[in-house]
C-alpha positions as CSV (number, residue, x, y, z in Angstrom):
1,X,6.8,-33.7,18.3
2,X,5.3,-30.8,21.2
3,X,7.1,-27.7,20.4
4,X,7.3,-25.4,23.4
5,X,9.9,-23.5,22.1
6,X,7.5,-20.8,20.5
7,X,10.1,-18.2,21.9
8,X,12.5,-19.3,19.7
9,X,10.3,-19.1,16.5
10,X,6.4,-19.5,15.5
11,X,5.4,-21.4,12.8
12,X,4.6,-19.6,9.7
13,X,0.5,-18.3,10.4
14,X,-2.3,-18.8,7.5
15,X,-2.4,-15.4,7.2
16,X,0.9,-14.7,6.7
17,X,1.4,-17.3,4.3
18,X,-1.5,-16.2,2.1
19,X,-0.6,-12.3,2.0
20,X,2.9,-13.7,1.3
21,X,1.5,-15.9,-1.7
22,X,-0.6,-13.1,-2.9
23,X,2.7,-10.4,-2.8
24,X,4.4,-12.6,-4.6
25,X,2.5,-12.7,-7.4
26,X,1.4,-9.1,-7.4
27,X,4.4,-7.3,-6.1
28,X,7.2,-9.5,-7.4
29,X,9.2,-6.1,-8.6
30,X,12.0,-4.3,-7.3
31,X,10.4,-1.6,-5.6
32,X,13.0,1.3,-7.0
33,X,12.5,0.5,-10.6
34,X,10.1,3.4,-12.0
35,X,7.8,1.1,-14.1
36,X,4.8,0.1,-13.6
37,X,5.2,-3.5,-11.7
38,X,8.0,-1.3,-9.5
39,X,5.7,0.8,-8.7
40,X,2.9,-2.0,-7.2
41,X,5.8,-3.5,-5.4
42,X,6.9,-0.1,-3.3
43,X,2.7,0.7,-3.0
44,X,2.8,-2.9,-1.4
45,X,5.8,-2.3,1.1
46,X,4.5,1.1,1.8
47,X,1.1,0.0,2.6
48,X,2.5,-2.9,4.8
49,X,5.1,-0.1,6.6
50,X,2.0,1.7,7.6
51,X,0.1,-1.0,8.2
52,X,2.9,-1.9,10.8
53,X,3.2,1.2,11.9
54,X,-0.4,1.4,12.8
55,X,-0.6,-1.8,14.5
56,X,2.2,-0.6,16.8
57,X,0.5,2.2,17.8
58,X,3.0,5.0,16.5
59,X,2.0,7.7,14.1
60,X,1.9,6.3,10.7
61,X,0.9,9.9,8.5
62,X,1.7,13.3,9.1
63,X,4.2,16.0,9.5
64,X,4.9,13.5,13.0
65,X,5.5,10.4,11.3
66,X,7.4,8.0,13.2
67,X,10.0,5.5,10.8
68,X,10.1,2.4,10.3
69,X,13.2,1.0,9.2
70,X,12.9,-2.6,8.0
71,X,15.5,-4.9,8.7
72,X,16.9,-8.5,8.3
73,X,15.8,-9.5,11.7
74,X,15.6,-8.1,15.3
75,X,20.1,-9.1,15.9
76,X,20.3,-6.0,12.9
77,X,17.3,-3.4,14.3
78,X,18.9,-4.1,17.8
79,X,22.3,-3.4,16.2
80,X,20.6,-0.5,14.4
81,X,18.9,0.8,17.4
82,X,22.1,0.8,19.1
83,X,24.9,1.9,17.3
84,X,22.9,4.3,14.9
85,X,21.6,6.2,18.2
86,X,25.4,6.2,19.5
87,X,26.7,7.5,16.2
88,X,24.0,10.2,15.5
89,X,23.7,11.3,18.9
90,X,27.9,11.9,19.8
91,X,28.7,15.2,19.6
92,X,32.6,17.0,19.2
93,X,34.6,17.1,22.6
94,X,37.5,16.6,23.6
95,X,39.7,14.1,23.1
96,X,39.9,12.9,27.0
97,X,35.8,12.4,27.0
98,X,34.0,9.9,26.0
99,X,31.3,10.5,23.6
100,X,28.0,8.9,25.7
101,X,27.5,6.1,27.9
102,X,25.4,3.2,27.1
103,X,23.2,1.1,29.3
104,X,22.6,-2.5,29.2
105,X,21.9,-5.3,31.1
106,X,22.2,-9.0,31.8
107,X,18.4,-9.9,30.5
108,X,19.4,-7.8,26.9
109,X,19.6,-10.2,24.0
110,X,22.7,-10.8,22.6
111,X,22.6,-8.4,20.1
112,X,22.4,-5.5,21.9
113,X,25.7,-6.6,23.7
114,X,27.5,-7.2,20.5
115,X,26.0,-3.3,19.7
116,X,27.4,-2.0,22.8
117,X,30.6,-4.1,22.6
118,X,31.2,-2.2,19.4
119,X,30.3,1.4,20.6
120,X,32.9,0.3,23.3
121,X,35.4,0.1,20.3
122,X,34.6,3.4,19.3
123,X,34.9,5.4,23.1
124,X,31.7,5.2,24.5
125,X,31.2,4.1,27.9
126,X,29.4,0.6,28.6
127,X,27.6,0.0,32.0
128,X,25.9,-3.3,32.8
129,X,22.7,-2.6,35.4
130,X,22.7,-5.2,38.0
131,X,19.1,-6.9,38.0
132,X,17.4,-7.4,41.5
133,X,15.9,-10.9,42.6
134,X,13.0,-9.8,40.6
135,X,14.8,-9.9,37.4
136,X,14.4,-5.9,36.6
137,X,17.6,-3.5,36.3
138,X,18.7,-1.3,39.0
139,X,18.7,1.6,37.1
140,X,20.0,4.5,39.4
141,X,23.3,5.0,38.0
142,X,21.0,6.5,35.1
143,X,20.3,9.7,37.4
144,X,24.1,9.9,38.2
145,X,25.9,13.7,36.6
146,X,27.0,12.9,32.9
147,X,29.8,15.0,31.2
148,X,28.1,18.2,29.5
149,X,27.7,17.3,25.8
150,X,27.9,13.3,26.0
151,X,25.1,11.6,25.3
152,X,23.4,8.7,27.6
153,X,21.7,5.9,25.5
154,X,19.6,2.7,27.5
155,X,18.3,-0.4,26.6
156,X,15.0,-2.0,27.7
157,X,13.9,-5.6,27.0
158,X,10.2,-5.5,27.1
159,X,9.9,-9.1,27.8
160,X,13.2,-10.8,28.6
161,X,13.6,-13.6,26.0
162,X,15.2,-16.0,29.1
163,X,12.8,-15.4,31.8
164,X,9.9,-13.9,30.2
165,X,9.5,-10.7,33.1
166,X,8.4,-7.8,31.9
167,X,10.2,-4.1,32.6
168,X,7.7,-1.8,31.4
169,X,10.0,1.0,29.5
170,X,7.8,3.8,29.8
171,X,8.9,4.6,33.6
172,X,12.3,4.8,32.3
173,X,11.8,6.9,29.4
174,X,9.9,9.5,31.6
175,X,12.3,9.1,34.6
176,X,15.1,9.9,32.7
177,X,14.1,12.3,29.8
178,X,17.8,13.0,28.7
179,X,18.6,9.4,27.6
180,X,17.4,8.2,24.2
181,X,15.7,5.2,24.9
182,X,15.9,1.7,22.9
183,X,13.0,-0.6,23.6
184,X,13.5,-4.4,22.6
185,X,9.6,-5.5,22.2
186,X,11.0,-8.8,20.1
187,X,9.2,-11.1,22.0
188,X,6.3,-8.7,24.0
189,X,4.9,-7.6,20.4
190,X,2.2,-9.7,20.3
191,X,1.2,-10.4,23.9
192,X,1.7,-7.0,25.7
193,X,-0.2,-4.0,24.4
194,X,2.4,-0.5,24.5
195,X,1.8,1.6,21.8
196,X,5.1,2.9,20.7
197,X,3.6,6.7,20.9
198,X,2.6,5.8,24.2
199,X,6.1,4.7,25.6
200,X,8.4,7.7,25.2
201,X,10.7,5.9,23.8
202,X,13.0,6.8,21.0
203,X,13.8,3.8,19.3
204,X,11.8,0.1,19.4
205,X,12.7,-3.8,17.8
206,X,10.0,-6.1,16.4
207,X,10.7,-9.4,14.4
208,X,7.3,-11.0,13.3
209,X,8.9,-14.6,13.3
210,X,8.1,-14.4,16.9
211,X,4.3,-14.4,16.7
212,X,3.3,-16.9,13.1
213,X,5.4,-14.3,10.6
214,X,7.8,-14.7,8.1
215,X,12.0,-15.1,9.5
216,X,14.3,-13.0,7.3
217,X,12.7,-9.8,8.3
218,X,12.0,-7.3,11.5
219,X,11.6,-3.9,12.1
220,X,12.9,-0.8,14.3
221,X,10.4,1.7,14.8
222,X,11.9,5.0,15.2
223,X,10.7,7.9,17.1
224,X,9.7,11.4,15.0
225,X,12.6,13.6,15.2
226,X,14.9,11.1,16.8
227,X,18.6,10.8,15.4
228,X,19.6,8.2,14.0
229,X,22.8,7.1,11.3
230,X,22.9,3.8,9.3
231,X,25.0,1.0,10.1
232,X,24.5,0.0,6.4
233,X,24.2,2.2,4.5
234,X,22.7,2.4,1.5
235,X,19.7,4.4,-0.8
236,X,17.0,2.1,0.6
237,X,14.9,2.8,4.0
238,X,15.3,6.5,3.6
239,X,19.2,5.9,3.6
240,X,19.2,3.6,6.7
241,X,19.9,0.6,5.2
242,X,21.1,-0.1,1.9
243,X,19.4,-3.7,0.0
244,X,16.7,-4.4,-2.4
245,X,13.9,-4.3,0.1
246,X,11.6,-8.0,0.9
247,X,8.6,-6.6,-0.5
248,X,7.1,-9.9,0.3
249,X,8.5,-10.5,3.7
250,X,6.9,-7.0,5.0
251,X,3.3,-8.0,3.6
252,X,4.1,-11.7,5.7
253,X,5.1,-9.0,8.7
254,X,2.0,-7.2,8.4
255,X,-0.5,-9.5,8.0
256,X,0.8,-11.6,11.2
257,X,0.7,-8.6,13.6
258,X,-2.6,-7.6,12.4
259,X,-3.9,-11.3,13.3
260,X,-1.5,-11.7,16.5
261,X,-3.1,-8.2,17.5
262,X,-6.4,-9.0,16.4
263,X,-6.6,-12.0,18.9
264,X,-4.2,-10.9,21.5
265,X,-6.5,-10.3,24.5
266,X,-8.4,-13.8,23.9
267,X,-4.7,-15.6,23.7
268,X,-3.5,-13.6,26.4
269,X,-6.4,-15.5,28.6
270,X,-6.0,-18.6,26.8
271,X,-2.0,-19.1,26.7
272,X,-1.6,-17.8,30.6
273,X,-3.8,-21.3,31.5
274,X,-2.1,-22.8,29.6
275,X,1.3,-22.1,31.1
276,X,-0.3,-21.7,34.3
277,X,-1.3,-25.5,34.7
278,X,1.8,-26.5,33.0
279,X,4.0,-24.6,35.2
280,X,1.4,-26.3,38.4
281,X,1.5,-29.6,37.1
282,X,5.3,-30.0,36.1
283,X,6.1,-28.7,39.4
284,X,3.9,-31.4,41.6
285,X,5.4,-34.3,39.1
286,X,8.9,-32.9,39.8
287,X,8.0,-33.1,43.6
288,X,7.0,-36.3,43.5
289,X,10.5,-37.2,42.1
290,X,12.3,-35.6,45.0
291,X,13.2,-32.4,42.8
292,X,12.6,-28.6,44.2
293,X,11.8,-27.4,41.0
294,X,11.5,-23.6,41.1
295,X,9.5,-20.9,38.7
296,X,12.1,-18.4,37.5
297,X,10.3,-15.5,37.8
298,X,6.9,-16.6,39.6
299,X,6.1,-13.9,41.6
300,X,6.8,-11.2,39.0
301,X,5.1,-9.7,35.9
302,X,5.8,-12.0,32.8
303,X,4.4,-12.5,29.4
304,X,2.0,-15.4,29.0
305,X,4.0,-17.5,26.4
306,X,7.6,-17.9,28.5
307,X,7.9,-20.4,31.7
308,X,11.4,-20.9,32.7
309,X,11.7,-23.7,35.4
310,X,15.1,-24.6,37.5
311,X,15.1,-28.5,38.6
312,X,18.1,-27.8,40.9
313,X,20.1,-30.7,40.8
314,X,19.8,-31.5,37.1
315,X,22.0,-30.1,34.1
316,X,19.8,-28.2,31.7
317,X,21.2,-29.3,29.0
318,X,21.0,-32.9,29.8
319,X,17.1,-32.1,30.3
320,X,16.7,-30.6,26.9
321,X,18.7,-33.6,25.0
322,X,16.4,-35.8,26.7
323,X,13.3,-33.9,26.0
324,X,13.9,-34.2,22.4
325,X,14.3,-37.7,22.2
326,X,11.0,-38.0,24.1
327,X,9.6,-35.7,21.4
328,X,9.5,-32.5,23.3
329,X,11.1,-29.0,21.9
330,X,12.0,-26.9,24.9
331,X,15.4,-25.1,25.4
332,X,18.1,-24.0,27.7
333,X,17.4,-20.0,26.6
334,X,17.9,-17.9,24.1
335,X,18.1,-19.7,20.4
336,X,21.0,-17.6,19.9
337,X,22.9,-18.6,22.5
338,X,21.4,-22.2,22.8
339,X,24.5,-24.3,21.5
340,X,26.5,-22.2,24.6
341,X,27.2,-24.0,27.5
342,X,27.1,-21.1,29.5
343,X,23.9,-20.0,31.5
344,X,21.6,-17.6,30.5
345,X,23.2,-14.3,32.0
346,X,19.4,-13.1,33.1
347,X,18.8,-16.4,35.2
348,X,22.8,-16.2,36.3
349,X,22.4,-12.0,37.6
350,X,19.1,-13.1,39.7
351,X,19.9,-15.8,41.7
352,X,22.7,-16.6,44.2
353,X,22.2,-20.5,43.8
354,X,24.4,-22.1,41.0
355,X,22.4,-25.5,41.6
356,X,18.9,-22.7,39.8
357,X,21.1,-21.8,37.4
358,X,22.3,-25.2,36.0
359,X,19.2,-26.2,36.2
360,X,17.3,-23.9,34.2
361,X,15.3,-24.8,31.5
362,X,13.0,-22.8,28.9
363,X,9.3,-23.8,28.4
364,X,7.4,-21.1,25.3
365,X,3.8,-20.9,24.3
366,X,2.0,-19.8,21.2
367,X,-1.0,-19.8,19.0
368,X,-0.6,-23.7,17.8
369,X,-0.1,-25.2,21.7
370,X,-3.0,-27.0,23.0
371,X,-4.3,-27.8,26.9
372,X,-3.9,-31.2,25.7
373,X,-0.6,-30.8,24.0
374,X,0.6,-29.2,27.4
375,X,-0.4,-32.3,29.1
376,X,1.1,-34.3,27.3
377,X,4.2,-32.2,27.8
378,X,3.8,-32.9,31.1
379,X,3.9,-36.5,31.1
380,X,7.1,-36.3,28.7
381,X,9.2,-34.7,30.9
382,X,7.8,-36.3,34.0
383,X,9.2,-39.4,32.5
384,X,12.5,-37.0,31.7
385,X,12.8,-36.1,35.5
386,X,12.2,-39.7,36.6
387,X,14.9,-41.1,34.6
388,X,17.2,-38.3,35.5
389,X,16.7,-38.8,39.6
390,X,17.4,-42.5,38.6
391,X,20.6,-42.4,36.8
392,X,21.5,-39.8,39.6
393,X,20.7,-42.5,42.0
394,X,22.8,-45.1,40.2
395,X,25.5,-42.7,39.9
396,X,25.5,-42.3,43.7
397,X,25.3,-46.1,44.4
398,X,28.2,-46.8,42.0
399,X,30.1,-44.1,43.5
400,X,29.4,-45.2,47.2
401,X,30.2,-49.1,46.3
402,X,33.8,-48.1,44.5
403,X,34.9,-45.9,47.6
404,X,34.7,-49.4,50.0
């Protein structure tokens, strides 16, 4: 099998795995028991925390220490993010005003519209951005006059998980210095260098199964100073989360970034050919088959691993089923949302053409794919697309013949 569906999840790296192995031997413990082996186990998660922390580029020691709060995964540091901003940050008022408004958009992961679906529940305002043609929010209602002691909470997807376009979130955060700033960096962790103290953001999501780390685990960084409630609570996490915490999952987390990071620059150069003459070849094969096949995206900023490609005409999920009995993992969007027969909402804001939308399919990138792996690819779903325009064809003929 070629997996392209890296954006999904990565395969589990060598040096995850080994700090894993070694964590599991030497930090098996409990970290809150008081004995001795306890005590390895919480030097082990501390040392990966600011291991993490470092790699993130947010300030690890000092009276300015930024947090971070480990989680199950990015769905609960999204949820975290969220609803633990909304909750800290609402203040008294009256019973007429809401307590904040909350900003999302269509290229947010799921998650953080389940979040804001429940602050809904609890008062707060929810307003969905429009995105332009270029897949980035509109984000002027931000600027708009707020009721005095409400607070104004936004979301940012570093790199959108359906398209792979980047919004940078630091013109946001210092365009709008009164909103408390959530930055989803799930999938832009280990291709897109921000460091968090660089971003003026209050609040950021990482999940290392995205770049060769362990699933089971993510992060949210938050910001020195920043409010913040749990949404489970508990005596773990400084209170933020209650659970026995994965001692051996955050060493797997830590030693991934540290390897993703170490090589970023030469994979950023390496993976962007890669897509590059994918994207360039699939297109030409899907010409040749009488398809318009269309870049999602093309002409904007995007991180290197994601290529999301329309073949207008075709049903993406048709494309998909056949691309896995040729032996190629690709993907209709989000793995969340991938058994969903509705479109990807990011795809569905940006373009006015429902034939792009159907046809949109998800293409991902990472550390195991090979030039000759992508060309193989290539040749898989050429034979996909040829067999598609075919039964199209018969469909037609069949069609034409029973209407005489």
């Amino acid at each position: 099998m070629i997996y392209l569906d890296h954006a999904a999840t990565t395969p589990l790296g060598p040096e995850a795995a080994e700090a894993m192995e070694r964590a599991q031997v030497d930090a098996f413990a409990n970290p809150s028991s008081p004995h001795a082996a306890g005590r390895r186990a919480k030097r082990s998660l501390e040392d990966s925390r600011e291991r993490i922390l470092e790699l993130l580029g947010a300030t690890a020691s000092g009276p300015h220490r930024d947090r971070l709060v480990f989680t199950s995964g990015a769905t609960e540091a999204n949820r975290l993010g969220i609803l633990g901003m909304a909750t800290a940050a609402a203040m008294p008022r009256p019973l007429d005003q809401p307590p904040g408004t909350i900003f999302v958009s269509p290229r947010d992961h799921a998650s953080i519209l389940s979040a804001a679906a429940t602050a809904a529940d609890r008062g707060f305002r929810i307003r969905s951005l429009p995105l332009s043609s270029a897949g980035i929010p509109d984000r002027t209602p931000l600027g708009e006059r707020h009721a005095v002691g409400s607070c104004t909470i936004a979301t940012t997807t570093v790199a959108c998980g359906q398209t792979g376009i980047v919004d940078d979130p630091r013109p946001l955060a210092a365009e709008h210095p009164h909103a408390l700033v959530h930055a989803d960096a799930t999938q832009s962790a280990a291709w897109i260098d921000m460091p968090f103290r660089d971003l003026g953001v209050s609040a950021m999501t990482v999940a290392p199964h995205k770049f060769g780390g362990p699933r089971g685990i993510g992060g949210l960084v938050v910001g020195h100073g920043r409010p913040i409630d749990p949404v489970v609570a508990g005596p773990q996490e400084s209170g933020l989360r209650g659970g026995t915490e994965p001692v051996v999952l955050a060493a797997g987390f830590a030693a991934a970034l540290a390897a993703a990071v170490g090589r970023r620059q030469v994979e950023l150069a390496r993976v962007t050919a890669i897509r590059d003459g994918f994207e360039r070849r699939l297109l030409e094969a899907a010409r040749e088959c009488g398809i318009g096949a269309v870049v999602i995206g093309g002409d904007s900023r995007r991180s290197p691993h994601i290529s999301t490609i329309s073949f207008p005409g075709l049903d993406r999920q048709a494309i998909v089923m056949a691309a896995d009995l040729e032996g190629l993992a690709c993907s209709t969007g989000t793995a969340c949302s991938s058994g969903s027969a509705e479109p990807a909402p990011a795809i569905a804001a940006m373009s006015p053409s429902p034939q792009i939308v159907r046809g949109a399919v998800r293409f991902s990138f990472g550390a195991a794919s090979t030039p000759e792996e992508v060309e193989r690819a290539v040749e898989q779903m050429t034979a996909v697309l040829r067999r598609a325009v075919h039964g199209l064809a018969r469909t037609s003929a069949l069609g034409d013949g029973s209407s005489r």
